[in-house]
N, C-alpha and C positions, 0 to 999 in steps of 0.2 A: 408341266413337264411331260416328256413321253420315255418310255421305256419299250423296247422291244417293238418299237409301232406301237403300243398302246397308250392313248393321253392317262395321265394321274391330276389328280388332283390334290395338291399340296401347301400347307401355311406353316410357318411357322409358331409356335406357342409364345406368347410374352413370358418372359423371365420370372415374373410375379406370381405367372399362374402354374411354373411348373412344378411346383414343389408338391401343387394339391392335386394336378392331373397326373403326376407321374410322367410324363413325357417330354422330350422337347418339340415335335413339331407332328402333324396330324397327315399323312396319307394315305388317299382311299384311289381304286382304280375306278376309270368313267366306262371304264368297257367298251371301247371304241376307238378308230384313229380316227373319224371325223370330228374338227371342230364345231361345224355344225350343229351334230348329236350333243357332242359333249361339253357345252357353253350352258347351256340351260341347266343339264345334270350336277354341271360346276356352281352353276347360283345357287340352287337347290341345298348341297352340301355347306357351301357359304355362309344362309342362312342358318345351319343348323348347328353351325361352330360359329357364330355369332353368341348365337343364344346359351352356347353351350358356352362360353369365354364368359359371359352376363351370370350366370349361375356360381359357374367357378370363383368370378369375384364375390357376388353375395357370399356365399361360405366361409372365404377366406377373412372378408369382413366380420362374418358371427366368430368363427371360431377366434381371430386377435380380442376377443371383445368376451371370451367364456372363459367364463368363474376355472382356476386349475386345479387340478383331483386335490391339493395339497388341505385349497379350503375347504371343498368339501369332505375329506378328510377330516379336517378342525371342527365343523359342525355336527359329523355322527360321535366326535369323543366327546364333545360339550354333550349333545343330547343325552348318550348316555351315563357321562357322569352325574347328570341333573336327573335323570330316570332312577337310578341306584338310589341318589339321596332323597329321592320322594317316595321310593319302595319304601325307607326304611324307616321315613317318618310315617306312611300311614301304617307300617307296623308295629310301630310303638302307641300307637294312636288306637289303634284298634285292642290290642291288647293281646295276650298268651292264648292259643286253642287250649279250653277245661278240659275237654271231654273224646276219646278217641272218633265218636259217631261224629263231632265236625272236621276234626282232623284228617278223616279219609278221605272226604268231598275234596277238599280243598287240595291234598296232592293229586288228586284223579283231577283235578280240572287244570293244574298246573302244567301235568305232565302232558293231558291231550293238549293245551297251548303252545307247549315247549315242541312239541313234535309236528305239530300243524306248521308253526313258522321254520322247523329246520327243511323240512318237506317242502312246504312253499320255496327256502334257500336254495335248495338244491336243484328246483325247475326254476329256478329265477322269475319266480312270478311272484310281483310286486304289487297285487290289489292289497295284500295285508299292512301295507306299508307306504304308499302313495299320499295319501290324507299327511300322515306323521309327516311325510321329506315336504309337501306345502306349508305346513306347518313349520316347522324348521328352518326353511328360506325364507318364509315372509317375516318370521322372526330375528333375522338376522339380517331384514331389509333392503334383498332383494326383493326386485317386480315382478309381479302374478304373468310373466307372458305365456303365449299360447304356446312354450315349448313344454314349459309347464302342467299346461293345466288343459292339453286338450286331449285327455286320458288314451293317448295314441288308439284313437279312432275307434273308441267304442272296445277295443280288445284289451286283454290283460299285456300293460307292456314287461312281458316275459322276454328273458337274454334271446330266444328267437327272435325279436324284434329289433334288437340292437343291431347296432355298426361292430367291425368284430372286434374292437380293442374293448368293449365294456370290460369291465374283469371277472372272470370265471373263479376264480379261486377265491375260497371264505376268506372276510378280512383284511382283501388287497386295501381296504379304503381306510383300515382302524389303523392297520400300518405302515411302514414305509413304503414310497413307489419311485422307479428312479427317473420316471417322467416328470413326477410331481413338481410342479413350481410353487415356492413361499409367497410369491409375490398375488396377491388378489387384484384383480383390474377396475377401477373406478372411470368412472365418467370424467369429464372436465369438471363439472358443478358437483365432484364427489360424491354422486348417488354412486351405488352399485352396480354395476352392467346386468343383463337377464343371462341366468344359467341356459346353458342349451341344454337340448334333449340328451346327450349323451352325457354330459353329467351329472341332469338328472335321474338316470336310472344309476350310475354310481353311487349318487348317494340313498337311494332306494337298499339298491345291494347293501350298502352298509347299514345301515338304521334296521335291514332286516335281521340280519346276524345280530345285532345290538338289542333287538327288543326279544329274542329268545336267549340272549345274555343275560339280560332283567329277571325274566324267569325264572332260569335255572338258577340264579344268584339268590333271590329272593326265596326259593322252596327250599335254601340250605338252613337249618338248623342254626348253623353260625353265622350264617349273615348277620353284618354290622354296616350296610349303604356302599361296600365294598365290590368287585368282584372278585363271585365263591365260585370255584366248581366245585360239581357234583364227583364223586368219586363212582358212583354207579352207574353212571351215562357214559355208554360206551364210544356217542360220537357229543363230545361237550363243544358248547357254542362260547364258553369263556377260557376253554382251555385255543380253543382255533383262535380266538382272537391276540390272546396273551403269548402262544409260542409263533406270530405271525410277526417276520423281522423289522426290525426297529423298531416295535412298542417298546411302550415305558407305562408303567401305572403313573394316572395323573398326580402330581404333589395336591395334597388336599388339607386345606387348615381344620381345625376342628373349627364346629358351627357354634359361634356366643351362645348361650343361655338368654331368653328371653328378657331376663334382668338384667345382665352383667352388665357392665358403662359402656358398650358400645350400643346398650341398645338407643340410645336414644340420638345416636349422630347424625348429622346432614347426608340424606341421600343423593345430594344432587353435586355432580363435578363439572358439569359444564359452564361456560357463559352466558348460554342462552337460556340458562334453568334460574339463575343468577337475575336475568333482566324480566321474566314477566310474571304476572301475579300469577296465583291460582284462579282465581276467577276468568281473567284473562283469556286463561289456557285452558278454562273449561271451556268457555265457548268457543275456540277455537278447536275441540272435539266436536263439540257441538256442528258445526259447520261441517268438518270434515266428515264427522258421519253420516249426515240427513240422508245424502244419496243410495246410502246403502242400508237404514234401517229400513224395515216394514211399517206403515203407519199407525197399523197397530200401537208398535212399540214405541214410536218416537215421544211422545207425550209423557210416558212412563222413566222410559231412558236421562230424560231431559231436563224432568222434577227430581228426579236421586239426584243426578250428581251437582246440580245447581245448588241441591240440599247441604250435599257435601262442602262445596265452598262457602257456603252459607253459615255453616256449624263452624267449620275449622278461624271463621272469618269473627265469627261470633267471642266464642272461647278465646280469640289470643287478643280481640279487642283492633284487630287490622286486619288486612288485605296482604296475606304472607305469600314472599314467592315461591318458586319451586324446589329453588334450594334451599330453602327452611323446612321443608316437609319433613319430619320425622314418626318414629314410631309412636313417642307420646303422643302425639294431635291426632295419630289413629285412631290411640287410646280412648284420649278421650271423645271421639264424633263417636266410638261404639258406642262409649257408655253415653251418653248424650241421646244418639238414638232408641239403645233399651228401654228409655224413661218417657219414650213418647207415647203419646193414646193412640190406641186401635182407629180412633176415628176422629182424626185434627179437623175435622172439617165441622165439627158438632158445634151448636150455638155455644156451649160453655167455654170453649176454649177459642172462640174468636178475638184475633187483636194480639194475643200472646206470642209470642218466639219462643223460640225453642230451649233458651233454658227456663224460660218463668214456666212452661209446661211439664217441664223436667222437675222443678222444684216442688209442685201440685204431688210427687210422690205415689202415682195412682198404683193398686193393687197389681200383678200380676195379669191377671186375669183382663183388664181392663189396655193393656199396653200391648205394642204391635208381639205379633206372634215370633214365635223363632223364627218361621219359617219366610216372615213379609221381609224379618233384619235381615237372613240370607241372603234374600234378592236383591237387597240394599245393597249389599256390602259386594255381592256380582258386579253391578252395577258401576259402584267405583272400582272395584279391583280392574275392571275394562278399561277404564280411564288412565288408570294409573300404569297400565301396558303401554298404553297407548304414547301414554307423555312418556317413558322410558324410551320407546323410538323417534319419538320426535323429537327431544329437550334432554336428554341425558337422565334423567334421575334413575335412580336403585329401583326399582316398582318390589322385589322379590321380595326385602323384607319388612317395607311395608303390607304389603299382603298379607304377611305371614301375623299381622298385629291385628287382625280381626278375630272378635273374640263375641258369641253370642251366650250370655249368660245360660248355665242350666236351667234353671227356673222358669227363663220366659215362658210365658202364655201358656203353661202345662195345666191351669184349669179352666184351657178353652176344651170344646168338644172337636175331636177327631173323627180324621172321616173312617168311614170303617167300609167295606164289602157288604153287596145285601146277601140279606137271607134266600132260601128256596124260598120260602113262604110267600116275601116281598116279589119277589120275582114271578110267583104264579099270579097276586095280585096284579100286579102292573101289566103281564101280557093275557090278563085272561079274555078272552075273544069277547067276552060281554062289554067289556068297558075299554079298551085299546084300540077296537075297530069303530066306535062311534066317536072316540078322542083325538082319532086319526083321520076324520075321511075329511077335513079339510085341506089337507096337505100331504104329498108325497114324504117332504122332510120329515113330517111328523110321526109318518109311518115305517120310516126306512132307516130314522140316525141311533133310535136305540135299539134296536135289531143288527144294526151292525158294528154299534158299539159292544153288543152284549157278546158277539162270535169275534171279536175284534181286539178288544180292548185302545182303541182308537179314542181321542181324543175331541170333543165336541167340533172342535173348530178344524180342524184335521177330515174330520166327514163334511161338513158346512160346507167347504170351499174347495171340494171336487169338483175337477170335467168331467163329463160325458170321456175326455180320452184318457184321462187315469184311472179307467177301469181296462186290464189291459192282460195281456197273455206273456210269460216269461215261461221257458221253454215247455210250453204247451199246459203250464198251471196259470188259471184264473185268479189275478192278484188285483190289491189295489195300489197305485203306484204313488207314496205320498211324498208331494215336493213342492217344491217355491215357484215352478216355470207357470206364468202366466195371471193374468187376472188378479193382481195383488195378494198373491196367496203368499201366507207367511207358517214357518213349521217353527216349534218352540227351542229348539235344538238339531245340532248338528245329528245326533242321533235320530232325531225324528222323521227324518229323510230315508225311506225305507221301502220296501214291498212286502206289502201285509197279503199272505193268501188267502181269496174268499172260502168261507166253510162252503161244503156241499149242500147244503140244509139251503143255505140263501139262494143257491144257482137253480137245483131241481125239487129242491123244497115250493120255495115262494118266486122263482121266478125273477129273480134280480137282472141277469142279464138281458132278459129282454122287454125288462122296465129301460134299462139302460139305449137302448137300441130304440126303442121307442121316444127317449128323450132326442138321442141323435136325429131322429128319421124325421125330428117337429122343428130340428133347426135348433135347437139349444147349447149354448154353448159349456152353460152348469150343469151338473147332475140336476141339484137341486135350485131350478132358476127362481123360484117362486120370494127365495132368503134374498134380503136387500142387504149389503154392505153401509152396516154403522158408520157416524163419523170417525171413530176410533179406528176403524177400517176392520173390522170384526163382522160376519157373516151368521156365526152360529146364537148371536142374540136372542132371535124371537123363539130357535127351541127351548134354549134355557129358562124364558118366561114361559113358555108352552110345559114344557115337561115339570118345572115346580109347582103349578098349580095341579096338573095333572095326578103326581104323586102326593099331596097335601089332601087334594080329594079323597084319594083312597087310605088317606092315614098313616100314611108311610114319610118316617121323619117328623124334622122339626115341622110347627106350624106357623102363620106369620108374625114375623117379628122374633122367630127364638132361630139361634144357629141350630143347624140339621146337622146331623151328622153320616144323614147320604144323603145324593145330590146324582147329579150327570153322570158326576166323574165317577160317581162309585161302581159303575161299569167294568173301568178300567180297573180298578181295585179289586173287583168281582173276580175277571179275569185273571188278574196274576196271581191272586192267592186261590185260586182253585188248582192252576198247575203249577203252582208249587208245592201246595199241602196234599192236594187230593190226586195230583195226577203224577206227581215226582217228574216236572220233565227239566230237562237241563235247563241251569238260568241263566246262562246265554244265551240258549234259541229263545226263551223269552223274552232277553232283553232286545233279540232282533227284529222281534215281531211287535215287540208295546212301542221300543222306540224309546227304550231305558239308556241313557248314559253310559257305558260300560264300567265308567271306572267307582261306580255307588254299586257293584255288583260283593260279593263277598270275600273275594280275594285281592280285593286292594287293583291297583292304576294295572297291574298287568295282563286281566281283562280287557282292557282297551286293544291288545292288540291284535286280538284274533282277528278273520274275516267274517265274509258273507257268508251263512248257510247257502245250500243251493235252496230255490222255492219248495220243490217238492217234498223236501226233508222239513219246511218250516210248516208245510199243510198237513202231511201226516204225523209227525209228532206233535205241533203247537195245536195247529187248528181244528183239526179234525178228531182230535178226543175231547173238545169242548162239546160237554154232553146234553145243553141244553135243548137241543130239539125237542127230543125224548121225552125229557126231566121236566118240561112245563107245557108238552103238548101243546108244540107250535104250531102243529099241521092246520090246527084249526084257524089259524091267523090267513089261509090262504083266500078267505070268503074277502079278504078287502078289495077293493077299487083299486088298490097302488100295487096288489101282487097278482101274479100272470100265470 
């Protein structure tokens, strides 16, 4: 078209797409009346609303296809109903504060939790709460896509990073919205659609007001698994969500009694829980997870819960399917497992099943520890998740029927923290540098386990590039990316910063540098990977002989009651007892669990330290250098 003697260039928008561009038809001037000029400048533009009409459509395709606030909505009120009633069982569990001296901890760590997340709320930055809303969607069976889970590029996705409808005000997502649609969108084959990026930082927003709800709920005196506010908080995060329009407190039944007649009813309502065994379905866990265990793990993973169908399959004398699973068969695989030997594998108990070795009656002492049944019982509680999303069953109170006797294994030997003593023996320059000079590993995994509290296999299966700089502190970066590396837990994914003692003491980084500069792709390349797919094997032969030598612990053939691991032990009971430092930055730095911390599940929701705050309070008062005259360890071959 021309206007005024000048050609323009002009299209009309499809129907389809003007709803998302806002416009009906696109024109630009070519700046010229020559055709000639302005035919190329026209293609040019042509091309670029091509391309731009091909976007337009993909969008408009994601968004008929994303999850609407309503569900997501529905999931931050389930989470947090389900958060209140696990506060308030591990505080029944845990028991009454006796004494004011723990009583004060525990509101001081409350209330720094409760203010950290309203603060986070208020700059809309969602690192405290990210993990939680994956957690939350995969549980309710949507797919892990990369709107999800590609941590909006390495930055915190804070409301600056949103589209502008995210919602700014607390609690838009706990209560009514009048965009919201009830309607959730399915696939043809009834899977779930993927949430988009925009609503998932909705439910980020919410789940973060929701888990400083927990909080503040939980630090009330009268909490009863309800939401409480605080009358002293002057900005409450249960009072924002409760006077936020359209809530309603959720209708809640009271929870049975572990005894009453419904404990023992069929958890399963579907058809498909109806048609296939247990067994069945265990290997079809089985299958489905190979891909994602570590090798480590898989061998381990694979004999529990095989075990488990094997007990349940034993005890009812068949092959029961999913919807017969009840609390009693829980019951009894616990107690069934309590009775089993420390060591099934022993000539005396060859040929036997599991209840003729149950009936042998053995001693305490002689029978898996509390702590082996724990992992047992992880093990299938995973399972049993797992077949809730796949097959319909109840998995929760199942779960909840795992029961590990008090007694167990309490006259096994525990592990304990070494003494100074031990610790001067084991690093004293006479016998640590001729123990060591066959191996870097040998000289480098309990030195930085001792400034660490790092886990054997967590140092074993370092690169040369997770030794590494976070804003300008020397950390080491512990994670799963590469080379079969596997971390024991979610928590164990972390950045530990190195003490100074290691860097201008003995020279670590430019051990490290020197590994890089030789073409290494390991810290420690020297460690061969076990069939179990395990790295830190030959120090753990290497270091029990070592400390056997000097007399320190059991000798062979008796349980020790320090080992490798007593490092880590070392470690966190010095700054706890001796150094008082918070036990969160502790937990940040070991790579503790948060919700085994002292305050019950609502520890889980804090953040990151920044590094520099985890080297000068965690790391840098651990006072060994000093305290065992390490300097003198620098005469080795492996320090620089």
């Amino acid at each position: 078209m021309q206007h005024r003697g000048i050609l323009y260039f002009r299209v009309r928008i499809p129907a389809e797409l003007r709803a998302c561009l806002g416009w009906t038809e696109i024109r630009r001037s070519l700046g010229t009346a020559s055709l000639r000029e302005a035919r190329p400048r026209a293609l040019k533009l042509a091309a670029v609303v091509h391309d731009l009409f091909n976007l337009a459509r993909r969008h408009t395709t994601m968004m008929e296809n994303t999850t609407p606030s309503e569900d997501m909505r529905e999931l931050a009120r389930k989470w947090l109903d389900e958060a209140l009633h696990d506060e308030y069982e591990t505080l029944l569990i845990r028991g009454p504060v006796r004494t004011p001296g723990e009583l004060k901890p525990r509101e001081e760590q409350s209330a720094n939790l409760y203010h950290t997340l309203m603060e986070a709320q208020n700059r809309k930055d969602y690192r405290h709460t990210t993990a939680t809303a994956r957690e939350v969607l995969q549980r309710a069976g949507y797919p892990a896509t990369v709107s999800q889970r590609a941590d909006f590029g390495g930055k915190s996705p804070s409301n600056d990073d949103a589209p502008a409808d995210v919602p700014t005000g607390t609690g838009s997502l706990l209560s009514g919205h009048p965009r919201a649609s009830s309607d959730a969108p399915t696939n043809n084959d009834g899977s779930r659609s993927p949430v988009s990026r925009l609503q998932f930082l909705k439910l980020c927003d919410a789940l973060l007001l929701a888990q400083a709800a927990v909080i503040e709920s939980a630090s009330c005196p009268t909490f009863a698994g309800e939401l409480t506010a605080r009358t002293d908080y002057r900005l409450s995060a249960v009072r924002t969500i409760m006077d936020a329009p359209g809530w309603q407190a959720p209708a809640t039944a009271p929870h049975p009694a572990p005894d009453s007649a419904q404990a023992s009813t069929t958890t399963a309502t579907t058809g498909a829980a109806q048609s296939i065994t247990l067994s069945a379905a265990v290997e079809k866990y089985i299958a489905a997870k190979d891909p994602e265990l570590a090798e480590g793990s898989k061998r381990n993973v694979y004999v529990n819960v095989r075990q488990f169908a094997e007990a349940i399959t034993e005890t009812r004398g068949r092959d029961v399917t999913l919807a017969e699973l009840d609390r009693d068969m829980i019951r009894d695989y616990g107690r069934l497992m309590a009775a089993q030997p420390a060591n099934p594998k022993s000539r005396e108990y060859a040929g036997k099943r599991l209840h003729a070795l149950a009936d042998l009656d053995l001693p305490a002492e002689k029978r898996l520890s509390a702590k082996t049944l724990n992992t047992k019982f992880n093990m299938v509680r995973s399972l049993l998740n797992w077949l809730e999303l796949e097959y319909g069953i109840i998995a929760k109170p199942l779960n909840a029927a795992f029961v590990i006797p008090k007694a167990q294994g309490k006259a096994r030997s525990s592990r304990r923290p070494f003494t100074t003593e031990e610790l001067q023996r084991l690093f004293n320059p006479r016998s640590y540098l001729a123990a060591t000079e066959q191996s870097p590993a040998y000289f480098w995994t309990p030195l930085i386990a001792l400034f660490t509290g790092m886990r054997i296999e967590e140092i074993a299966q370092l690169l040369v590039t997770d030794i590494r700089q976070d804003d300008g502190v020397w950390c080491i970066d512990v994670n799963e990316v590469g080379d079969g590396k596997h971390v024991k837990t979610e928590a164990g994914v972390r950045l530990v910063p190195i003490h100074p003692f290691l860097i201008d003491g003995l020279g670590f980084l430019r051990f490290v540098e020197e590994q890089k500069a030789a073409g290494h792709h390991r810290l420690f390349h020297d460690l061969k990977r076990e069939k179990r797919g395990n790295v830190g094997g030959p120090i753990t032969t290497w270091f029990t002989r070592y400390r056997r030598k000097l007399g320190i612990g059991g000798t062979d053939g008796e349980i020790s009651d320090v080992v490798f691991h007593s490092f880590r032990h070392t470690v966190s009971t010095f700054l706890r007892t001796r150094a008082g430092t918070d036990i969160l930055m502790i937990q940040e730095v070991i790579g503790h669990d948060k919700k085994s911390g002292d305050i019950g599940v609502t520890a889980a929701y804090i953040g990151k330290y920044p590094t520099a705050t985890l080297r000068d309070k965690v790391i840098a008062v651990l006072p060994w250098a000093e305290e065992l005259s390490l300097a003198r360890l620098k005469d080795s071959r492996w320090a620089r």
